[in-house]
N, C-alpha and C positions, 0 to 999 in steps of 0.2 A: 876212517877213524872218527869218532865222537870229539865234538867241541867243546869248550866251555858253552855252559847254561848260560843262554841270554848275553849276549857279546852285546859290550854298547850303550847296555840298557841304563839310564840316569839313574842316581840316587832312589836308594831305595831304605825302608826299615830296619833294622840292625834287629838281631832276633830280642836283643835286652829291648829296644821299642817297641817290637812285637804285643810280648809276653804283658809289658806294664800297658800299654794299650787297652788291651783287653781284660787285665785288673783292673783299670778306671773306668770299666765300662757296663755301668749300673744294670743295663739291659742283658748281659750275659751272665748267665751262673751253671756249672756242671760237675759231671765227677769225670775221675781219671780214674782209670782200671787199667796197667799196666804188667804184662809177665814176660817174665826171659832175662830181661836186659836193664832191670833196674828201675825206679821212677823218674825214669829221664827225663818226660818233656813234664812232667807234675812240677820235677826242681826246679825248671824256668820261672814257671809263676812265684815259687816262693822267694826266689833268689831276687825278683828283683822288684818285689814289696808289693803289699798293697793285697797279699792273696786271697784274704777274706771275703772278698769283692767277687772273687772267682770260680774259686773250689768250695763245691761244698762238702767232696769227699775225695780220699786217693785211698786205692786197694792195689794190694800183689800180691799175688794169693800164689805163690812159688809151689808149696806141696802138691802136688795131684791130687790126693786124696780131699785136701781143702779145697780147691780148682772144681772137682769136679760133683764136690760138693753142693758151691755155691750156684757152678756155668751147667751142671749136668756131665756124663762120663763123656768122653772124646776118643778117637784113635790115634787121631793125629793134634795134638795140644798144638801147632806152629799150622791153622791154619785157616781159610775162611770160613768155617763151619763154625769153630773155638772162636775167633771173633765176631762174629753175629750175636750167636750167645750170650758171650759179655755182654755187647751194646743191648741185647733185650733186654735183658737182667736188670744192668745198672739204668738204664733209661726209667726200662717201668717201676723201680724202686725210685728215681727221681720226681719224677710226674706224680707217682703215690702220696710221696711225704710234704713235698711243696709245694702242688700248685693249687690246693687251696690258701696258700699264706701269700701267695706272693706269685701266683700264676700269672694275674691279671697284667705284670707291667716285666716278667721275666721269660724272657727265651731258654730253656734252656736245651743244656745240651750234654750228649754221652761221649766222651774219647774211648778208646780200648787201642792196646797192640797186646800182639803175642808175638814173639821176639825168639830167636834163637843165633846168638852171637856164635863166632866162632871158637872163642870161649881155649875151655883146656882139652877138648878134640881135636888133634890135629888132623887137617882135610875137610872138617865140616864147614861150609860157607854158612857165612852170616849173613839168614835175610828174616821177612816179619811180613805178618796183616797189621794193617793200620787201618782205623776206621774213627770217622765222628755219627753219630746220630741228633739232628739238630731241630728246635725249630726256628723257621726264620724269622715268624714274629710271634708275641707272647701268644697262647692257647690256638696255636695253630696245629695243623697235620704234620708230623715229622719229615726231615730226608733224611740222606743219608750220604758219605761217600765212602766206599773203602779203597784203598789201594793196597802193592804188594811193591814191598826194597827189597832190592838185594845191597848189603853193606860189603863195599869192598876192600875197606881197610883191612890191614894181617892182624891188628889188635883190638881184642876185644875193648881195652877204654876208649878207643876212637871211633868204632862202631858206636859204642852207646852216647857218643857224642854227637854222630851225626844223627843217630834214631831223635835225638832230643828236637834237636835242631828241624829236622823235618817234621816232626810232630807240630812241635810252636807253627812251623808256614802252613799245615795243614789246617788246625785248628784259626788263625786268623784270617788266610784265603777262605774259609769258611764265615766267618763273623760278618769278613766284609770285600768278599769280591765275588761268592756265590753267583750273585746274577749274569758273570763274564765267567764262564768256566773258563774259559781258554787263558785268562789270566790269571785264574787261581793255580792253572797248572803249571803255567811259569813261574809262580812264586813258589815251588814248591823244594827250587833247588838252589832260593835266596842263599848265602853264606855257606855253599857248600860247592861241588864239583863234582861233575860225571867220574871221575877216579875215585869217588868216596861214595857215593847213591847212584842207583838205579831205579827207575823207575820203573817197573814192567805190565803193570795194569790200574786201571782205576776202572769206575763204576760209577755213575752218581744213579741215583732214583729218589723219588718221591716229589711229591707237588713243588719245590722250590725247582725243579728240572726236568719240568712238563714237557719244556718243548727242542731236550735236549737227546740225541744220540749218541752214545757209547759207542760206536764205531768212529764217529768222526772224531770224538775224545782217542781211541787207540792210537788213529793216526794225530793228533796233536802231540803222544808222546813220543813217538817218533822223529817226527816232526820238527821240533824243539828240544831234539837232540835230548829226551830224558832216558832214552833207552834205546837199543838196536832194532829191537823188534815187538810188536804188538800183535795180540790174537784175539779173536773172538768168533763167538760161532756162527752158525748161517742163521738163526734168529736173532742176533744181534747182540749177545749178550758178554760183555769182556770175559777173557778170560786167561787164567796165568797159567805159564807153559806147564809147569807140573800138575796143575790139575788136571788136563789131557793128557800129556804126552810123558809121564811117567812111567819107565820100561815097557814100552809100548813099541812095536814099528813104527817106521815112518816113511810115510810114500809124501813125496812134497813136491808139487806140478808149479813152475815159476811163468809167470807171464803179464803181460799189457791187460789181456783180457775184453779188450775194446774191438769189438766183442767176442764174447766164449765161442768160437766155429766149429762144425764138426771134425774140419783136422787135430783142432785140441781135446775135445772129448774122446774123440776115436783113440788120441794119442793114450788118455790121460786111464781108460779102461780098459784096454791091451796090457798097459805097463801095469798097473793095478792087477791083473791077471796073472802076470808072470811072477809079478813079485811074491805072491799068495803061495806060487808054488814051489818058491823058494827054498829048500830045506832048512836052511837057516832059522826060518819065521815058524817052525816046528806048530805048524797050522792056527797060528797067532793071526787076529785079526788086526789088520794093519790102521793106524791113523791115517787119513789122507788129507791133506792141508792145500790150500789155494794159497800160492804166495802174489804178491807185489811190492814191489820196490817204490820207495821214493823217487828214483829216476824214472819209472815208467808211469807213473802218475804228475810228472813234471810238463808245465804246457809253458811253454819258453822258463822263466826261470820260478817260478811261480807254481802252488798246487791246486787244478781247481777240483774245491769240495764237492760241488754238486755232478760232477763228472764221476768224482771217485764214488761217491753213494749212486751213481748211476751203475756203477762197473756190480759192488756187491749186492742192491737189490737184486741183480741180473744173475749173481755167484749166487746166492742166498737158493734159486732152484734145485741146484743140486747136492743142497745139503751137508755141505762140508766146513772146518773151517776157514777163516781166511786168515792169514797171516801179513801183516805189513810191513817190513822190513828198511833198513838201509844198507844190506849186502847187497854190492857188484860181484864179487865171483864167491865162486862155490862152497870152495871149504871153507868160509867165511860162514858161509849159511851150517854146514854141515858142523862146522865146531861148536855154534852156537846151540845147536840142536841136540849135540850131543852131549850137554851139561844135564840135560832132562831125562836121557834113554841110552843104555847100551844095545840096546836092541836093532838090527837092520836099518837103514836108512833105504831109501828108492827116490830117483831122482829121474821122470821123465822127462826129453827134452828134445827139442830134431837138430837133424844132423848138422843146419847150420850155426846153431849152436855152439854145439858139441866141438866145433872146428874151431870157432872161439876159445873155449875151454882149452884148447893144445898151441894156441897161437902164444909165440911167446913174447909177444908187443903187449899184451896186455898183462905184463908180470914186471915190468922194468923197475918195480917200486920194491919188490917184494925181493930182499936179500940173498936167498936163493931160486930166485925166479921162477922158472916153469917147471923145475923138481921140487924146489919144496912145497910150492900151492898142491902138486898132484900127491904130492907126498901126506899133507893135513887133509888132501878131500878123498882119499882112496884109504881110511883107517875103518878099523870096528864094524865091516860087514857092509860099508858103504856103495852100491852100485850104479850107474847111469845106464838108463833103459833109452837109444835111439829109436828116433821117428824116421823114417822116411820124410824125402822131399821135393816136388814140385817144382822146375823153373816155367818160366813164362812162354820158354821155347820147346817145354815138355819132357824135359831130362828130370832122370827122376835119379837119386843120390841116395842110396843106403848106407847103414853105418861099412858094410865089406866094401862099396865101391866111393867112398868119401877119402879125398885125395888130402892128403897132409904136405906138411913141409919134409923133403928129403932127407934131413938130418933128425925127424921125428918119429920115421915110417915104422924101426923096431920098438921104438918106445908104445905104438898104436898096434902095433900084432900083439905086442907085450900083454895091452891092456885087453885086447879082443882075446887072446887064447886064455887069458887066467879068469874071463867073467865078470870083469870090474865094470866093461862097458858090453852091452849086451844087447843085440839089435831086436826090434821089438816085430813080432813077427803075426801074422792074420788081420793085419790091419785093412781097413777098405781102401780099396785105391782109386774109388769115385771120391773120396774128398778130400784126397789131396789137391786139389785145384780151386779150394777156396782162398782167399786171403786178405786176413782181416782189414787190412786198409782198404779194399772196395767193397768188402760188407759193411762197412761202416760208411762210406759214400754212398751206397745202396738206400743204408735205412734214413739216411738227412735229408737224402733224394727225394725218396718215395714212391722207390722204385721195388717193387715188390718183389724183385727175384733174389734179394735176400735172403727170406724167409727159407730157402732151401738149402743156405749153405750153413745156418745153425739149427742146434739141436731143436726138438720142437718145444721142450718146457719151457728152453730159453726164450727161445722166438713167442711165446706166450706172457711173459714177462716183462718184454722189449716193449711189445705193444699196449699192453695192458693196462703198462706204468707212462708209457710216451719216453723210456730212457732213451739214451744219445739222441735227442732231437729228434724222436720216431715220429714220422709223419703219414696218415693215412695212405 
């Protein structure tokens, strides 16, 4: 479960501080472009004086027809495309009109959101793009950031409350914490609470975050508990779950990854194979995602960064994306998945796994324990593709010969005769005998018998880059 944002953390700005802050602050001036949900964070500045100082314009252009008059036509009015737009629009009409008067000693800057509350639809969740376009100092090159909320309030006026509120942290962790992203991302859920915002992606670019990565921002919001899960692609670039994975299948491979071995590959394109042929997926090309957990990027209690940008430069070969997560079991992962896609789920995994997943010590928390977890992770077409397995004494364990507990045994033919769990079959059985913890002493070693037990793009990328401590 998600905690409070920032536990602990000392005094801090009050968002009325915020807002007049940055009213008294002669070097700041911008416009607001607000739609869906009202002039939310605009009313901050007015409300608590001084706005002249600040805004030099506020638009909501509610109608379509005026929308897409002003931003150009859209398909989807709620989304990153529709706010880029805005921010070009209103920026470069900014910069046009002002910065011959007043360039020389003024920063300015573009706000935008596009907004859709849950309003008088019942079932439609309330979420928005938010975005600034800024410079950092007067007649400079622009950045930018945008991010993406989900608002989880049931009422539309307490949604546009929090959109306000996270606006103002937005726009001030801009003004004056840009140089520390990682701080700007924690302010961003000042006066508010993981029960009322979500964070689910951000983005920065341009010259003020030269020598910044958006992967390692995905896992900050993670991280810092601003959201469950975070994505982005194999070239690096964030990305929010509906933009991919909108009724789309979903094949999702979970793992450490330290490092990618041909057991996981081997696993990971057998399962991808059977899933394809699914009838279900009615010859649908499937998403395929690389998960990790907070727990499996954990080095005693602690995350280390350059480990974890070790792991996806190394993912980034095969082209997929990576997903970052704080799910420990499954239907955890699968329910959150499935706010984006009715479509198939596929979940590769090996059999020791798999034995986890039916172990019912690991459910004691969960009110109906190992029926209801099996109960949320076994809905909407969701299935588990086993791997085969490898002991050190040479017993190898399929899903048909994989021993459960005696009072689980019908509930596991249950699941094998209906297809829910589905043994993965033509696998190579020369790689079952790798295993990542001495590939991974291999490569610190430098001991080159590594190089056989992963894929070879991988093992080109291992080296290439010098990841995990590769040594000639």
């Amino acid at each position: 479960m998600r905690t409070e944002s920032q536990p602990g953390k000392s005094h801090r700005d009050s968002i009325q501080e915020k807002a007049l802050r940055i009213n008294l602050d002669a070097s700041r001036y911008g416009t607001f472009a607000e739609i869906g949900a009202g002039q939310e964070v605009a009313r901050w500045f007015f409300r608590v004086g001084g706005a002249s100082g600040t805004v030099a314009k506020t638009i909501s252009a509610y109608d379509m027809a005026v929308s897409d008059a002003i931003y150009g036509p859209s398909d989807r009015y709620v989304s990153r495309r529709r706010l880029r737009a805005m921010l070009d629009h209103e920026y470069g009409l900014l910069v046009e009109r002002l910065d011959m008067s007043r360039g020389d000693k003024t920063a300015f800057f573009a706000f935008a959101n596009t907004v859709a509350t849950s309003g008088f639809r019942k079932g439609n969740e309330g979420h928005g793009w938010m975005g600034i376009r800024f410079q950092a100092t007067p007649r400079t090159e622009p950045s930018q950031i945008l991010i993406h909320v989900r608002m989880l309030d049931k009422e539309a006026d307490r949604q546009q409350e929090a959109l306000g509120i996270i606006g103002v942290n937005l726009i001030h962790g801009t003004c004056y914490r840009h140089q520390k992203p990682e701080e700007l991302i924690a302010s961003l859920l000042d006066d508010l609470t993981w029960e009322r915002v979500e964070v689910d992606m951000i983005s920065f670019s341009g010259p003020a975050f030269a020598g910044v990565d958006n992967r390692l921002m995905a896992l900050q919001l993670v991280e810092q508990r601003h959201t469950e899960a975070a994505m982005f692609t194999a070239e690096g670039e964030a990305v929010q779950w509906a933009e991919v994975l909108y009724k789309k299948p979903v094949l999702v491979q979970r793992g450490s990854f330290r490092p990618m071995t041909n057991p996981m590959l081997d696993m990971l394109e057998h399962a991808e194979a059977q899933f394809k042929a699914d009838p279900a997926l009615e010859g649908e090309e499937p998403i395929v995602l690389l998960e990790m957990t907070l727990r499996q990027l954990q080095v005693g209690d602690k995350i280390d960064h350059r480990d974890f940008l070790d792991r996806v430069d190394m993912l980034s070969a095969l082209g997929h994306p990576v997903m970052i997560s704080n799910f420990f079991r499954y239907h955890r992962l699968v329910q959150y998945l499935s706010r984006y896609t009715n479509k198939p789920i596929g979940l590769p995994l090996g059999v020791a796994r798999l034995k986890d997943v039916l172990d019912e010590k690991f459910y004691t928390d969960v009110a109906g324990g190992l029926m209801e977890s099996l109960g949320q992770l076994f809905h909407k077409g969701v299935k588990l593709y086993a791997y085969p397995s490898l002991d050190r004494d040479g017993k190898r364990t399929t899903a048909d010969t994989m021993e459960v507990a005696p009072n689980l045994r019908h509930l596991y033919m249950h699941l094998l005769e209906n297809g829910l769990v589905e043994k993965i079959s033509g696998y190579n059985p020369d790689c079952l005998s790798a295993y990542a913890g001495d590939v991974l002493q291999q490569i610190q070693a430098g001991n080159a018998a590594w190089e056989k037990a992963v894929p070879p793009q991988i093992a080109e990328v291992i080296k290439k880059k010098g990841l995990f401590d590769c040594k000639p």
